[in-house]
mmCIF file as Biopython writes it, N, C-alpha, C and O atoms, coordinates in Angstrom:
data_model
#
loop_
_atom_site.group_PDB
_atom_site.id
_atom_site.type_symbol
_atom_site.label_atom_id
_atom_site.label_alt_id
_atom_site.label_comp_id
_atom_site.label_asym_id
_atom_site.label_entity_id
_atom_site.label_seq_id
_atom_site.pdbx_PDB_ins_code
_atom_site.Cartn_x
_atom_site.Cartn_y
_atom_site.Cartn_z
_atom_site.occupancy
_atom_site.B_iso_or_equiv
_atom_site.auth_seq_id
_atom_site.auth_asym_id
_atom_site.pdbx_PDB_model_num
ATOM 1   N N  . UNK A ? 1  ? -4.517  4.602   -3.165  1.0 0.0 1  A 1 
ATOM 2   C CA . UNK A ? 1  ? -3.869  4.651   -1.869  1.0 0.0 1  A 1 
ATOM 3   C C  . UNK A ? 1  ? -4.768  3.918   -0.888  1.0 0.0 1  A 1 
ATOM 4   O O  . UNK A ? 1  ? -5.985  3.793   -1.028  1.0 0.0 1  A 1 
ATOM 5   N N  . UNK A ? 2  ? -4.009  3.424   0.168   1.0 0.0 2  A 1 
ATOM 6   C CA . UNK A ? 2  ? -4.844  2.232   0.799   1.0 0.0 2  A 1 
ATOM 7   C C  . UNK A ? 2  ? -4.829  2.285   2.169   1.0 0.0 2  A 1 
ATOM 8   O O  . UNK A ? 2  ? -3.619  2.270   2.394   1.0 0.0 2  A 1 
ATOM 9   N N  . UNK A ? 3  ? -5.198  2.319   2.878   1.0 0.0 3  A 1 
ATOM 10  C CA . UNK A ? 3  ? -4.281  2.067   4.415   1.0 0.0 3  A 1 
ATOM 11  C C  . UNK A ? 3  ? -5.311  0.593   5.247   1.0 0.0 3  A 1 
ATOM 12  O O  . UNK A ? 3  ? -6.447  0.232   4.939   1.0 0.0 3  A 1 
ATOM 13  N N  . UNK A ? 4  ? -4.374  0.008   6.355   1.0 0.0 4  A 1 
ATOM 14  C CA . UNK A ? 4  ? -5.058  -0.987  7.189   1.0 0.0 4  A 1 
ATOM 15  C C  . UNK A ? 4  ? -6.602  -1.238  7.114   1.0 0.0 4  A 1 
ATOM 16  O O  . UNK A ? 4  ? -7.191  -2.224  6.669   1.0 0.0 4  A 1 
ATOM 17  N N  . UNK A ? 5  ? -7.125  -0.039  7.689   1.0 0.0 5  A 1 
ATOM 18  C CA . UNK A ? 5  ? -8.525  0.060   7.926   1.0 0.0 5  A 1 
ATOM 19  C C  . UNK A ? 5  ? -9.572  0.779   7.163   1.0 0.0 5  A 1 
ATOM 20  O O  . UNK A ? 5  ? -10.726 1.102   7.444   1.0 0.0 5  A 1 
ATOM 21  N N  . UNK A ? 6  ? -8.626  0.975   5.829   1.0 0.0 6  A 1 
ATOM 22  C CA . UNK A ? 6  ? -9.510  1.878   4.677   1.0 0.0 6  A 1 
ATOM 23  C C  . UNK A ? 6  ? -9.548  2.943   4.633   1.0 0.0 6  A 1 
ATOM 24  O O  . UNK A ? 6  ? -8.674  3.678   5.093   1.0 0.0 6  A 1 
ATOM 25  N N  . UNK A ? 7  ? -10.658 3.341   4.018   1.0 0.0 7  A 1 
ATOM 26  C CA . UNK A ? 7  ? -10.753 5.224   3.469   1.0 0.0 7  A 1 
ATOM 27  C C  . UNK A ? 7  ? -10.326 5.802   4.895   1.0 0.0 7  A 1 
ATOM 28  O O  . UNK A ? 7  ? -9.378  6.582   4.988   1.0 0.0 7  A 1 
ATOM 29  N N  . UNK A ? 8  ? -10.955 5.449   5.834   1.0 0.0 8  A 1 
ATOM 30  C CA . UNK A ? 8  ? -11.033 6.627   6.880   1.0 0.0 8  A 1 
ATOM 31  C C  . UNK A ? 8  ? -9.685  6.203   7.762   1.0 0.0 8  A 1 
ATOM 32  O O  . UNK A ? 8  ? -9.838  6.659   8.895   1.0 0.0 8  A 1 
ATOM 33  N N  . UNK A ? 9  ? -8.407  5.484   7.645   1.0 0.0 9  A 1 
ATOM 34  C CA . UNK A ? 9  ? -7.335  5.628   8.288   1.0 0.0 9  A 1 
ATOM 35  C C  . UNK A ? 9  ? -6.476  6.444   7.640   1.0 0.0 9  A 1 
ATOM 36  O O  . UNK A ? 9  ? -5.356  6.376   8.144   1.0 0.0 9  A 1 
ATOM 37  N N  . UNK A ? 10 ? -6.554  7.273   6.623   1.0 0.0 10 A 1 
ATOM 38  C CA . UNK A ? 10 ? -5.571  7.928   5.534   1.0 0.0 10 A 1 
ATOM 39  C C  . UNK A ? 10 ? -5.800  9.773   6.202   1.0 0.0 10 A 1 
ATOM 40  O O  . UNK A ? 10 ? -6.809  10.476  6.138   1.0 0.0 10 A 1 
ATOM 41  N N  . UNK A ? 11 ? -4.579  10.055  6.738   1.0 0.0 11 A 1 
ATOM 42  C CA . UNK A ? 11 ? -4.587  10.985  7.265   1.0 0.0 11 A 1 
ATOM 43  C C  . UNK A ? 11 ? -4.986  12.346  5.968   1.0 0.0 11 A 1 
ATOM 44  O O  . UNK A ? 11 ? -4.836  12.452  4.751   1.0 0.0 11 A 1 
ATOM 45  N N  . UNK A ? 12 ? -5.509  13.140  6.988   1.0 0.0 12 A 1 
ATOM 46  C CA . UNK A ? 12 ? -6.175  14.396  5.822   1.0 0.0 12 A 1 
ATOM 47  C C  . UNK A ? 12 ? -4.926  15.233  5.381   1.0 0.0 12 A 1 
ATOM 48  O O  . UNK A ? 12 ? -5.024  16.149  4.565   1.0 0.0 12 A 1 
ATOM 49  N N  . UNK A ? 13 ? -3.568  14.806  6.059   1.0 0.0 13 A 1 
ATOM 50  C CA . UNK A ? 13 ? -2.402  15.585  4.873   1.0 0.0 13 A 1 
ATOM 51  C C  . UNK A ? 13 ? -2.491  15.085  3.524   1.0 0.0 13 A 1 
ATOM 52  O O  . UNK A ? 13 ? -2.447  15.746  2.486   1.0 0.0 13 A 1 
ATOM 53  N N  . UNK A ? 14 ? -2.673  13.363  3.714   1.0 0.0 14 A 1 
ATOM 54  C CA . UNK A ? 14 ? -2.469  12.660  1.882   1.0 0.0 14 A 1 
ATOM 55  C C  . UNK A ? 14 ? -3.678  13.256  1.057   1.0 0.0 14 A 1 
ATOM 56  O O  . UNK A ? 14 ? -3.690  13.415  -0.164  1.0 0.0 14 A 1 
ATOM 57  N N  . UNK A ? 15 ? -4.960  13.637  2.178   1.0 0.0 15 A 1 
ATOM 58  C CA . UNK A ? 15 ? -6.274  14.363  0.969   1.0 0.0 15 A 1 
ATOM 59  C C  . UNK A ? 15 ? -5.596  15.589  0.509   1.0 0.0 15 A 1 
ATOM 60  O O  . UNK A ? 15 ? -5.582  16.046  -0.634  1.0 0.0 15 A 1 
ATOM 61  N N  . UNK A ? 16 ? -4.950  16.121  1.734   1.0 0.0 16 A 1 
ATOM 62  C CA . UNK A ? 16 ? -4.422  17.942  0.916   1.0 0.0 16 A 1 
ATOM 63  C C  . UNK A ? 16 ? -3.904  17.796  -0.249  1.0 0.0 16 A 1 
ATOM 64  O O  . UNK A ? 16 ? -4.293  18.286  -1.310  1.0 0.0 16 A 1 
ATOM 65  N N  . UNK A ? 17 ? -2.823  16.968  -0.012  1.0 0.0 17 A 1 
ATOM 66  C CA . UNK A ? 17 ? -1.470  16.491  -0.505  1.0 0.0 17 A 1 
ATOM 67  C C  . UNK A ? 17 ? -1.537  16.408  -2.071  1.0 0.0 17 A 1 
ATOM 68  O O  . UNK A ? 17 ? -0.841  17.071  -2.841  1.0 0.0 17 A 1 
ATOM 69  N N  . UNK A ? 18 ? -2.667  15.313  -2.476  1.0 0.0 18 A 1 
ATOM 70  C CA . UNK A ? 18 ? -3.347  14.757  -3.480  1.0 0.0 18 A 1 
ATOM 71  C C  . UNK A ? 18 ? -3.641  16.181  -4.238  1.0 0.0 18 A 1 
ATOM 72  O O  . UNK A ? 18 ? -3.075  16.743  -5.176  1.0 0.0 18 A 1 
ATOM 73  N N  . UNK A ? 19 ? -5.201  16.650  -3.114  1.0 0.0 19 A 1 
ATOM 74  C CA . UNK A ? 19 ? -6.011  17.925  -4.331  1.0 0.0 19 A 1 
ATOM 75  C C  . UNK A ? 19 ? -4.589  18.838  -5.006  1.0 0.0 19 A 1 
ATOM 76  O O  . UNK A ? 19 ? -4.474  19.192  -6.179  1.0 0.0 19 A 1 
ATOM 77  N N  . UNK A ? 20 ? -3.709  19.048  -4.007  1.0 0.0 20 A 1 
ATOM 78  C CA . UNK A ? 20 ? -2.551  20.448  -4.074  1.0 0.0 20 A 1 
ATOM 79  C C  . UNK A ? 20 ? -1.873  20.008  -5.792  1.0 0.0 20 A 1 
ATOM 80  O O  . UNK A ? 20 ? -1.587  20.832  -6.661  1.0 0.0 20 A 1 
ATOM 81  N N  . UNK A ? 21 ? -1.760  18.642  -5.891  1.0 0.0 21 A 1 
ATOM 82  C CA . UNK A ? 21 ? -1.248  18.053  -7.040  1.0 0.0 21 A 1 
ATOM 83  C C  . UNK A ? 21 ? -1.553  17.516  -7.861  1.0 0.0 21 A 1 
ATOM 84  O O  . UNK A ? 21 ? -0.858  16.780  -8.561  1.0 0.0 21 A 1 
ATOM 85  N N  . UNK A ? 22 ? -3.092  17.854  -8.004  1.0 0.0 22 A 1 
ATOM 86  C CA . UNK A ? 22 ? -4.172  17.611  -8.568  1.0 0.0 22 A 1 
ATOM 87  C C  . UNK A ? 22 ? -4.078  15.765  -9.280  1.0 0.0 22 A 1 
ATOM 88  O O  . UNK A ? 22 ? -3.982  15.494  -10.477 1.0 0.0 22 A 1 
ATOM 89  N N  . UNK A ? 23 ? -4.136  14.874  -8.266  1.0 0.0 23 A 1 
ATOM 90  C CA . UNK A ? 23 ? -4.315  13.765  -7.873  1.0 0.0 23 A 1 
ATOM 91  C C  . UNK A ? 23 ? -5.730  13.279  -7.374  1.0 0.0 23 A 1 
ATOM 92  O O  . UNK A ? 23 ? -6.287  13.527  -6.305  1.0 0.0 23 A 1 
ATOM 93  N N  . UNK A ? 24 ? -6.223  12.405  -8.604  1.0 0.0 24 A 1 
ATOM 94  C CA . UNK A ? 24 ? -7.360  11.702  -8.122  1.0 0.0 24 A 1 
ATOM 95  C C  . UNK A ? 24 ? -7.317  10.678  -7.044  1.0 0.0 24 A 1 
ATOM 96  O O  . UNK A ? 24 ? -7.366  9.479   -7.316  1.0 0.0 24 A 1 
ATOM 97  N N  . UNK A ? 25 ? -7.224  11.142  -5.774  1.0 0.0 25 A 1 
ATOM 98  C CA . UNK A ? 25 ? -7.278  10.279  -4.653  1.0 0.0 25 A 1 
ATOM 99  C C  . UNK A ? 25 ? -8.745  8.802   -4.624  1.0 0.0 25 A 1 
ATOM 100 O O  . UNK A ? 25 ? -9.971  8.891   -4.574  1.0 0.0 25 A 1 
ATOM 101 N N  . UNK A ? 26 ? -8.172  8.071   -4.662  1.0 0.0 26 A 1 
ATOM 102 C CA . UNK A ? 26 ? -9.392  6.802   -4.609  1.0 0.0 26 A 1 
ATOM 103 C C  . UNK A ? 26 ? -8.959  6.132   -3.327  1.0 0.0 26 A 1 
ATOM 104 O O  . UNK A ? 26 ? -8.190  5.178   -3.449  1.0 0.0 26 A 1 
ATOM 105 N N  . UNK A ? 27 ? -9.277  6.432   -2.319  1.0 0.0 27 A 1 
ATOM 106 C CA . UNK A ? 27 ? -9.057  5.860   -1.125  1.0 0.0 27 A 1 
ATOM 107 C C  . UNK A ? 27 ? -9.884  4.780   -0.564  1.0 0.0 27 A 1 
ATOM 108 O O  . UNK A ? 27 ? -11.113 4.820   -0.605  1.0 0.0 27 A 1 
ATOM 109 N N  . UNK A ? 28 ? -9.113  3.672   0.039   1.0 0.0 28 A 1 
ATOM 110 C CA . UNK A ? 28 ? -9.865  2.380   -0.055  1.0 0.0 28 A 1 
ATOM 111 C C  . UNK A ? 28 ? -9.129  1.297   0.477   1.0 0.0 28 A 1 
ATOM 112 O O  . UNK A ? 28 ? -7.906  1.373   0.593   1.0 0.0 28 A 1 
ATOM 113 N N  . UNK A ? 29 ? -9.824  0.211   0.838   1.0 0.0 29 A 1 
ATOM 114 C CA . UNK A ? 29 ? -8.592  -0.986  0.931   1.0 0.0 29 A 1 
ATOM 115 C C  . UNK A ? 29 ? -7.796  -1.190  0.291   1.0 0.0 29 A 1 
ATOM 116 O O  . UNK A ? 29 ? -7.496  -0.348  -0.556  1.0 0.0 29 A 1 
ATOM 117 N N  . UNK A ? 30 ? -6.961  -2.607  0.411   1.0 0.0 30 A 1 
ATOM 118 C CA . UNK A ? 30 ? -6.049  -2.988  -0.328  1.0 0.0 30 A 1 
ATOM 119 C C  . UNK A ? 30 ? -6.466  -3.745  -1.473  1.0 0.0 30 A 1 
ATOM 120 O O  . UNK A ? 30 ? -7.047  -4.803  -1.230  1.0 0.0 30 A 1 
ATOM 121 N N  . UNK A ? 31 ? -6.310  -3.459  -2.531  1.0 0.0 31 A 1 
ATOM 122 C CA . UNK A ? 31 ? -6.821  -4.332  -3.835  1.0 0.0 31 A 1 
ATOM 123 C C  . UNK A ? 31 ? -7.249  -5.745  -3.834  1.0 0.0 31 A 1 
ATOM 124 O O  . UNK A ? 31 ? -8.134  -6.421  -4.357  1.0 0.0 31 A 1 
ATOM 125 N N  . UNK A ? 32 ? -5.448  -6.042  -2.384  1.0 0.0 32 A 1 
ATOM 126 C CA . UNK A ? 32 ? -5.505  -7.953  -2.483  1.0 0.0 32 A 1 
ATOM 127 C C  . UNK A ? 32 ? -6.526  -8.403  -1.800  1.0 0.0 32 A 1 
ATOM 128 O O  . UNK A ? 32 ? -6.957  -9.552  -1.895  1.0 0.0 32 A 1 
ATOM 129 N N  . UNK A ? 33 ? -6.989  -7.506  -1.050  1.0 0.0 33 A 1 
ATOM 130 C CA . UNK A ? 33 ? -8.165  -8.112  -0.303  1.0 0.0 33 A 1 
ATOM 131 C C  . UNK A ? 33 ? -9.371  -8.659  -0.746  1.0 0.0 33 A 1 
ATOM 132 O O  . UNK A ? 33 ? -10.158 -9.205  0.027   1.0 0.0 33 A 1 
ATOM 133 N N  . UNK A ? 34 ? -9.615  -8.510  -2.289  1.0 0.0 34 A 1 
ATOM 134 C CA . UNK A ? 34 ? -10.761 -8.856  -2.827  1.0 0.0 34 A 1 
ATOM 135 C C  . UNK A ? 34 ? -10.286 -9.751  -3.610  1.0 0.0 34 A 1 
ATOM 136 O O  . UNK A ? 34 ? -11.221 -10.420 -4.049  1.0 0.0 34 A 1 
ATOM 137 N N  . UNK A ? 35 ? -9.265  -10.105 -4.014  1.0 0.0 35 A 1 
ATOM 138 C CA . UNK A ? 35 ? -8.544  -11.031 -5.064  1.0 0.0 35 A 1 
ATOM 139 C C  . UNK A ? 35 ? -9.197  -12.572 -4.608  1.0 0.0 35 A 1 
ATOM 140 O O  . UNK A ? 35 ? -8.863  -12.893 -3.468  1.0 0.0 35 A 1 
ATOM 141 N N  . UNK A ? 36 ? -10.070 -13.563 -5.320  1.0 0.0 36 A 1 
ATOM 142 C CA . UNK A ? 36 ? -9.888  -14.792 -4.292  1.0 0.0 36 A 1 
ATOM 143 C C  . UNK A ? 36 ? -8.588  -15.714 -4.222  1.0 0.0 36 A 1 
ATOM 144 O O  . UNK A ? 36 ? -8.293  -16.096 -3.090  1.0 0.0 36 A 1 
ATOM 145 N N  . UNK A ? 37 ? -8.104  -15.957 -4.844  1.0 0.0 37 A 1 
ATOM 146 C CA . UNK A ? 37 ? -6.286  -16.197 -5.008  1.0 0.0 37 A 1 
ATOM 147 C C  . UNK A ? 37 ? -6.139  -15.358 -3.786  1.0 0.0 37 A 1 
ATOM 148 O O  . UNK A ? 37 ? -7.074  -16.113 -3.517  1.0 0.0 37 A 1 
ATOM 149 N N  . UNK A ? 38 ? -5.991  -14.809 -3.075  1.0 0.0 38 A 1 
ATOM 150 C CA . UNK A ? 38 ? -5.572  -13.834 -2.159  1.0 0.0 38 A 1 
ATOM 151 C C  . UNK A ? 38 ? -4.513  -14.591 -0.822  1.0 0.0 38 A 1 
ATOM 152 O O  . UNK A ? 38 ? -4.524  -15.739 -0.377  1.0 0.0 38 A 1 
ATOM 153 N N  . UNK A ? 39 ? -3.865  -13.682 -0.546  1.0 0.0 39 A 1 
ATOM 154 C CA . UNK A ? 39 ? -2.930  -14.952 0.707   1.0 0.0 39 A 1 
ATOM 155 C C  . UNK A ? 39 ? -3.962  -15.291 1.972   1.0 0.0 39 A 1 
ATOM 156 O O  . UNK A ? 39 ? -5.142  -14.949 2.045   1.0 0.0 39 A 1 
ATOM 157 N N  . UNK A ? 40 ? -3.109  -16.144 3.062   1.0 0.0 40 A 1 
ATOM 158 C CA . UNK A ? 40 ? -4.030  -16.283 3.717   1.0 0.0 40 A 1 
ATOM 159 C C  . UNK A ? 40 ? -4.223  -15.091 4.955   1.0 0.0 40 A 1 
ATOM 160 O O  . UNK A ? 40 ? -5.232  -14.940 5.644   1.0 0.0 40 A 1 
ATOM 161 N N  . UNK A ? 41 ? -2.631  -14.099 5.039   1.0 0.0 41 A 1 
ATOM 162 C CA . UNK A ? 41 ? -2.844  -13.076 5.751   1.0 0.0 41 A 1 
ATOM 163 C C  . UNK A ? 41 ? -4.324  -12.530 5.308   1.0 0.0 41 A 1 
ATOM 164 O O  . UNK A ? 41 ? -5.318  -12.467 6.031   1.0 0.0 41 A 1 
ATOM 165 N N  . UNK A ? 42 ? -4.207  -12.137 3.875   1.0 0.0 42 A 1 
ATOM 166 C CA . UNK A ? 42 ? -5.345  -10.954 3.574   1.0 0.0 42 A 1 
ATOM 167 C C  . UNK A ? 42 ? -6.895  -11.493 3.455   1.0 0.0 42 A 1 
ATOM 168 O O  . UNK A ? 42 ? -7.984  -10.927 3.367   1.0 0.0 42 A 1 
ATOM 169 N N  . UNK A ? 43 ? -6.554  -12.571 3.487   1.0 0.0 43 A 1 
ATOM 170 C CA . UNK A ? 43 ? -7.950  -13.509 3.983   1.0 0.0 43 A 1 
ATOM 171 C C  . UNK A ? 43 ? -8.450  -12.857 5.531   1.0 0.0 43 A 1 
ATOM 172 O O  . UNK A ? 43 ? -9.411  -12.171 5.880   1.0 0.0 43 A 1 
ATOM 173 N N  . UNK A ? 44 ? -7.397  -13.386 6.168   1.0 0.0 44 A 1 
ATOM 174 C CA . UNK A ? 44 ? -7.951  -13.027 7.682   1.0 0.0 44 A 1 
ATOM 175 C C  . UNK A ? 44 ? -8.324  -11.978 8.126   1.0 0.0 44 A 1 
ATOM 176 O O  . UNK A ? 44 ? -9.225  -11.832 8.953   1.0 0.0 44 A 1 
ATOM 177 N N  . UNK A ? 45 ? -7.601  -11.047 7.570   1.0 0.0 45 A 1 
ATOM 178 C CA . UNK A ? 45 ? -7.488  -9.697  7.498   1.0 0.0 45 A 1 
ATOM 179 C C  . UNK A ? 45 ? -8.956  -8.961  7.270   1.0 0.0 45 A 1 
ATOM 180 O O  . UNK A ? 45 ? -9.515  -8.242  8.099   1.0 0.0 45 A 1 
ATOM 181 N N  . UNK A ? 46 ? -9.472  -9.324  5.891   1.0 0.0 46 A 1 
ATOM 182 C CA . UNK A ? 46 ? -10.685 -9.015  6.032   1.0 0.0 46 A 1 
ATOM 183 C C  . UNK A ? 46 ? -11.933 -9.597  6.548   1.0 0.0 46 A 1 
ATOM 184 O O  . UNK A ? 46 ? -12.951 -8.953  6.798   1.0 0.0 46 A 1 
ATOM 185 N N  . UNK A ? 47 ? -11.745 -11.120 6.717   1.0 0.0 47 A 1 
ATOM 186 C CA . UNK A ? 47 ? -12.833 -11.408 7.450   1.0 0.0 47 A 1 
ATOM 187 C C  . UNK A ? 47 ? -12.903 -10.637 8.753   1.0 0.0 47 A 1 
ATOM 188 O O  . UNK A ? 47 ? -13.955 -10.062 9.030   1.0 0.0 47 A 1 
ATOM 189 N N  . UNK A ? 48 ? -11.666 -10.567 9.735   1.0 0.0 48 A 1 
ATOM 190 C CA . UNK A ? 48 ? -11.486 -10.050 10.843  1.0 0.0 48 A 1 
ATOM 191 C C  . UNK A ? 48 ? -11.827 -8.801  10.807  1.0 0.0 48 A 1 
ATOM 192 O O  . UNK A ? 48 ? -12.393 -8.391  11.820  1.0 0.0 48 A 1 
ATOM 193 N N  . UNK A ? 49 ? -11.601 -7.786  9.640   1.0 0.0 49 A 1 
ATOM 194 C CA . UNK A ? 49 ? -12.606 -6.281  9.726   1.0 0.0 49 A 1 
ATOM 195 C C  . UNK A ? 49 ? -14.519 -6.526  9.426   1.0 0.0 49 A 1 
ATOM 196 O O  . UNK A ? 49 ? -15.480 -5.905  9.880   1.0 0.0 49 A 1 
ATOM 197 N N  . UNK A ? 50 ? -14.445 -7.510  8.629   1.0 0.0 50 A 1 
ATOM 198 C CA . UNK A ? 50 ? -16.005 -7.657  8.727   1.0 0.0 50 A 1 
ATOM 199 C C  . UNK A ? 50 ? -16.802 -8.157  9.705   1.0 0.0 50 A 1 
ATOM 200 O O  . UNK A ? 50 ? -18.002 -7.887  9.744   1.0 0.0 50 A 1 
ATOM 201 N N  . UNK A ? 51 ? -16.124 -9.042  10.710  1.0 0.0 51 A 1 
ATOM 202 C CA . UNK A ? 51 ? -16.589 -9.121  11.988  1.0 0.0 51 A 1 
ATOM 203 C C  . UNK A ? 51 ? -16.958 -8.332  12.617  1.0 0.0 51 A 1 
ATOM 204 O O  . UNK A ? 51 ? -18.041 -8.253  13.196  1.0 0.0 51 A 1 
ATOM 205 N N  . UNK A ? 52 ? -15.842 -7.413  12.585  1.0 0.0 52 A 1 
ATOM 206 C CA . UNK A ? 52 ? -15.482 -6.040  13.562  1.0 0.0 52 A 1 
ATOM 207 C C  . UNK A ? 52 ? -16.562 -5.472  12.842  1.0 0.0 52 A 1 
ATOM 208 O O  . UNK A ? 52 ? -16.815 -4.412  13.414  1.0 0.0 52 A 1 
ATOM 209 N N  . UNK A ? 53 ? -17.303 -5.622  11.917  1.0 0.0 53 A 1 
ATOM 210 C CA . UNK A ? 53 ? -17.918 -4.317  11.073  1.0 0.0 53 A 1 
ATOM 211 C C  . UNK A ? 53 ? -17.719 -2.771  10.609  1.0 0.0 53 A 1 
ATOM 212 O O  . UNK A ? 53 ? -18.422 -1.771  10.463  1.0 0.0 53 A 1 
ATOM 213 N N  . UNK A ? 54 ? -15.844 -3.295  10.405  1.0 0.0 54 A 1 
ATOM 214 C CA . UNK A ? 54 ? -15.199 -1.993  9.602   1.0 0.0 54 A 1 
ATOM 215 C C  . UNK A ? 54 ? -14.290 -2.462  8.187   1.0 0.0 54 A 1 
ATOM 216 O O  . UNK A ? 54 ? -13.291 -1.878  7.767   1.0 0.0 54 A 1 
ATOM 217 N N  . UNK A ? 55 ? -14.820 -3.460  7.700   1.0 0.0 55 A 1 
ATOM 218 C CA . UNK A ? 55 ? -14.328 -4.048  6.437   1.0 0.0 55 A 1 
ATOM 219 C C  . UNK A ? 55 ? -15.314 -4.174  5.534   1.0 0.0 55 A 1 
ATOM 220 O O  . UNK A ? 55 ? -16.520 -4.272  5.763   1.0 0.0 55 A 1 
ATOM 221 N N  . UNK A ? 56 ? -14.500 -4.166  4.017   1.0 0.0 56 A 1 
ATOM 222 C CA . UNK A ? 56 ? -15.180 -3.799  3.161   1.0 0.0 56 A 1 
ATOM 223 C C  . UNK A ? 56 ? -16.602 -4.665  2.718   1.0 0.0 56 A 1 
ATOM 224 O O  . UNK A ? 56 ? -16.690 -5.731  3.327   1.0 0.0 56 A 1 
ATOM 225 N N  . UNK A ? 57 ? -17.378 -4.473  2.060   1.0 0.0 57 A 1 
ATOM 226 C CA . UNK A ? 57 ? -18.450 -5.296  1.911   1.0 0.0 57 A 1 
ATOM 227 C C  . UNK A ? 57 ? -18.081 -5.973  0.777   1.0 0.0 57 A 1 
ATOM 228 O O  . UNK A ? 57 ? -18.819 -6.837  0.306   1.0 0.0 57 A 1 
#
């Protein structure tokens, strides 16, 4: 599960949500973001959080 800005935009219902249904939550970016094939949205996307210094390393 993924959201915009990573682990910490994923509201703590989807953590309940997960343990209640005993779901290994791996919370994190979006996969495509590391792909280098990647589009050029998700290009920008993360350079623009690593600027910001809230994107992935």
């Amino acid at each position: 599960m993924h959201g915009y800005l990573g682990p910490r935009e994923l509201p703590e219902e989807r953590h309940a949500f997960c343990a209640e249904q005993g779901i290994e939550l791996i919370a994190g970016y979006c996969p495509l973001m590391f792909l280098p094939e990647a589009s050029r949205l998700h290009r920008i996307h993360t350079a623009l959080l690593r600027l910001l210094g809230r994107g992935p390393k």
